[in-house]
VOKELO-415079 format. One record per residue (C-alpha): residue in three letters; z, y, x; residue number from 1. Coordinates in nm, 4 decimals. Example, Ala and Ser with C-alpha at 12.3 -4.5 7.8 and 13.67 -1.06 7.14 Angstrom:
REM residues 2
@rest:Ala	zz:0.7800	yy:-0.4500	xx:1.2300	nr:1
@rest:Ser	zz:0.7140	yy:-0.1060	xx:1.3670	nr:2
REM end
This chain:
REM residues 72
@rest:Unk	zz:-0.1011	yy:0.9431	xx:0.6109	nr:1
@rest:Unk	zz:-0.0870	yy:1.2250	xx:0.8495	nr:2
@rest:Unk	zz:0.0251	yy:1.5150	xx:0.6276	nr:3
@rest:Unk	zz:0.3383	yy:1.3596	xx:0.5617	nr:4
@rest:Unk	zz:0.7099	yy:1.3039	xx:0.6828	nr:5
@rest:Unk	zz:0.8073	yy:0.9589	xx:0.7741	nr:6
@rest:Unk	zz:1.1936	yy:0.8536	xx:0.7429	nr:7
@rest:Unk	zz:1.3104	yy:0.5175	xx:0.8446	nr:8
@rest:Unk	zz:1.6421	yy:0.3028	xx:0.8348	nr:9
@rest:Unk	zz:1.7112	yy:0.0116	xx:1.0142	nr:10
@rest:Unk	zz:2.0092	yy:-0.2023	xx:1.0772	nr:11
@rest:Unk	zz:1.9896	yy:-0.4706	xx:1.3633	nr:12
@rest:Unk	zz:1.6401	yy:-0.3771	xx:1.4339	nr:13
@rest:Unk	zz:1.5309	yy:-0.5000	xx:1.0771	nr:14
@rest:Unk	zz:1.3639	yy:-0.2146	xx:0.8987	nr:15
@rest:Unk	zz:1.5695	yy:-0.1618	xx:0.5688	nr:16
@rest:Unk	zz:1.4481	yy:0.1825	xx:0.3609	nr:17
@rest:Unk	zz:1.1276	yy:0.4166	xx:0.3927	nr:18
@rest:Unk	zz:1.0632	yy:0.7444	xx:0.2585	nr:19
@rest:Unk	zz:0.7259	yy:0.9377	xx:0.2591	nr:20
@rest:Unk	zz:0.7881	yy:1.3168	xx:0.2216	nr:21
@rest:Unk	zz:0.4476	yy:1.4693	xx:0.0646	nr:22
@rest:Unk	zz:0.4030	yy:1.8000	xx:-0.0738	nr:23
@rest:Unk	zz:0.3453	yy:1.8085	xx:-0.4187	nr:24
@rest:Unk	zz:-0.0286	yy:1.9805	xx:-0.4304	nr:25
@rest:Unk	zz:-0.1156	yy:1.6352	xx:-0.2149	nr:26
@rest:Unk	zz:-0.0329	yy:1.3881	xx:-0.5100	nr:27
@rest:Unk	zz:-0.3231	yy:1.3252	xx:-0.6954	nr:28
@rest:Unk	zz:-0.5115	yy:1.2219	xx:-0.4083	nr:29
@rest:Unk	zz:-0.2663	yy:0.9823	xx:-0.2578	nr:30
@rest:Unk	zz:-0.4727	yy:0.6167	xx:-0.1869	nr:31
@rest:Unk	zz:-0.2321	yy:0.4086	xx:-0.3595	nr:32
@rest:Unk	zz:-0.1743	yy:0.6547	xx:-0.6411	nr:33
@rest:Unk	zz:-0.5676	yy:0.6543	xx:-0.6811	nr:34
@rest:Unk	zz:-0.6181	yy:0.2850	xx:-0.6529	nr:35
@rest:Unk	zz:-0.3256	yy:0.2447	xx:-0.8744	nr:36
@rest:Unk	zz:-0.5405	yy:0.4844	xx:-1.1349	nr:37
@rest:Unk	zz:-0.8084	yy:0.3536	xx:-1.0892	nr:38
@rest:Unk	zz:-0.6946	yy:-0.0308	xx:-1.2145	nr:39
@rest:Unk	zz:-0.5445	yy:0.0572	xx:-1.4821	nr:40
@rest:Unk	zz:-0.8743	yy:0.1934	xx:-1.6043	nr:41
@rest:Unk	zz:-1.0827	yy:-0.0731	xx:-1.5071	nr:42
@rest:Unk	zz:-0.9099	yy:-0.4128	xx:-1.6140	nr:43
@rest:Unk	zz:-1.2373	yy:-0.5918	xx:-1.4757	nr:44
@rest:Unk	zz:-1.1576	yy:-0.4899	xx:-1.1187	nr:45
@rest:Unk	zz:-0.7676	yy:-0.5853	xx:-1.1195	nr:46
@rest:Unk	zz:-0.8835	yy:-0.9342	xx:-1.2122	nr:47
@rest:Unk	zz:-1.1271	yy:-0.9277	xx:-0.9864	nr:48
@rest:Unk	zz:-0.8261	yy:-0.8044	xx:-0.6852	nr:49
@rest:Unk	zz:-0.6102	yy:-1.0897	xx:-0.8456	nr:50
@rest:Unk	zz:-0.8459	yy:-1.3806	xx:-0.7856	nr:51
@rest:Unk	zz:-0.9315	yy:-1.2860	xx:-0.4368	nr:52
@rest:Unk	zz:-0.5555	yy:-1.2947	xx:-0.3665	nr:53
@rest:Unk	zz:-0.5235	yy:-1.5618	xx:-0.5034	nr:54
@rest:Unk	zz:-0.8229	yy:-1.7078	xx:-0.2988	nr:55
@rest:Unk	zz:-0.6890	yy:-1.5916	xx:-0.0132	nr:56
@rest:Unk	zz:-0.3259	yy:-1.7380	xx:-0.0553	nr:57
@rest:Unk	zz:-0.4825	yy:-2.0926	xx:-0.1873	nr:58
@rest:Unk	zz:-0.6766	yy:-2.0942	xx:0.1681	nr:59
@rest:Unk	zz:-0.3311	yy:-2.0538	xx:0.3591	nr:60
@rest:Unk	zz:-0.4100	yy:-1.6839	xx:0.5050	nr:61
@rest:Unk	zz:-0.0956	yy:-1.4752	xx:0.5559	nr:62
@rest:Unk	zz:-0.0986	yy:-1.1039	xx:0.4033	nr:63
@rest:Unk	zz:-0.3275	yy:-0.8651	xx:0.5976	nr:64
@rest:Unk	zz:-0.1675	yy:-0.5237	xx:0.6372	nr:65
@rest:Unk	zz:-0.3637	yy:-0.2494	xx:0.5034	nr:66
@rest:Unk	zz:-0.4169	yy:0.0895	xx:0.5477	nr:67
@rest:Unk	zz:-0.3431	yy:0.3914	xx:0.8328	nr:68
@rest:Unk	zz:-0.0814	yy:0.2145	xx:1.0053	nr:69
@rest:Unk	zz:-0.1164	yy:0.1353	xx:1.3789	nr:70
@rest:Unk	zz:-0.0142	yy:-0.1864	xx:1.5654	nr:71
@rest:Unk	zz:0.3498	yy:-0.2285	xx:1.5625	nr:72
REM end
């Protein structure tokens, strides 16, 4: 998210606390506000996001980060 301010706190180098700053006109398109809109109305395709976590965990594949974030 590049319209946004980022605020971190860490402690021992161990990030602790985030907070996105976003103007308020910029809500409703948010990604995870839409995806999280868009579930709820469509039960079909959380169970479908569900299984192939589940899938995925059962195989022994670690979380995959998601999203704008660069390499740490």
């Amino acid at each position: 998210m590049t319209d946004r301010l980022l605020y971190a706190r860490a402690e021992a180098a161990v990030r602790g606390h985030i907070l996105h700053v976003v103007t308020r006109d910029s809500r409703p398109t948010r990604n995870p506000r839409v995806l999280r809109d868009h579930l709820r109305a469509h039960p079909e395709e959380t169970a479908r996001c569900a299984a192939l976590g589940r899938a995925r965990a059962e195989r022994g594949l670690p979380p995959e980060a998601v999203g704008e974030k660069g390499p740490k």
